[in-house]
Phi, psi and omega in degrees: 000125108039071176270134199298101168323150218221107181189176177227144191258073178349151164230332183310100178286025173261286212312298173310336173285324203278303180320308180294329172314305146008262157319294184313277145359287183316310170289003180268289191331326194272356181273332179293330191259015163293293197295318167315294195327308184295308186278032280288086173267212196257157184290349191258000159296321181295326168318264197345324173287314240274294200301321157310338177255036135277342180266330194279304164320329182292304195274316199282331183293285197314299195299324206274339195257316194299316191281333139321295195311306174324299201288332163322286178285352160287313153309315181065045220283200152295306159263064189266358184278334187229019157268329174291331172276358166297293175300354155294336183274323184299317177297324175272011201248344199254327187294000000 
C-alpha cells in the first residue's frame, strides 16, 4: 500500500502573486548574469548579480513556505501536525 505524500498547496493568491513576482525578477537577473559573462565583465559584478538572484529565490522559498505554515495552522486540518513538520524540514533544507 501506498503512503499518502504529506503537503500544502499555498492558496493566498496575494502570496502567490508576490512569490511569482519573485521569481520572476530572479529570473531576469539571472538572464543579466548570462549576459555578463558573455561580455566579459569583472567577476565581482557578476558575484553580486549571482548573489542577488540567490537572494530573491531564497526569499520566494521562505515565503512560499512561512505563508504555507500561516495556512496551516489556520486551517487547522487533521494533519496540520505533519504537514507543519514538513514544512519545517523543508525551511531547513534552505539554511
Amino acid at each position: 500500500m501506498a503512503t499518502k505524500k504529506i503537503s500544502h498547496v499555498l492558496s493566498d493568491e496575494d502570496q502567490i502573486i508576490a512569490i511569482s513576482k519573485r521569481i520572476k525578477r530572479a529570473q531576469g537577473q539571472l538572464g543579466a548574469v548570462s549576459r555578463m559573462l558573455e561580455e566579459g565583465r569583472s567577476c565581482d559584478e557578476i558575484v553580486m548579480q549571482m548573489s542577488a538572484v540567490s537572494k530573491a529565490v531564497n526569499t520566494a522559498a521562505f515565503t512560499l513556505i512561512s505563508s504555507s505554515l500561516k495556512e496551516c495552522i489556520l486551517e487547522d486540518k487533521s494533519n496540520s501536525d505533519a504537514v507543519a513538520a514538513q514544512l519545517q524540514k523543508l525551511f531547513l533544507s534552505l539554511a
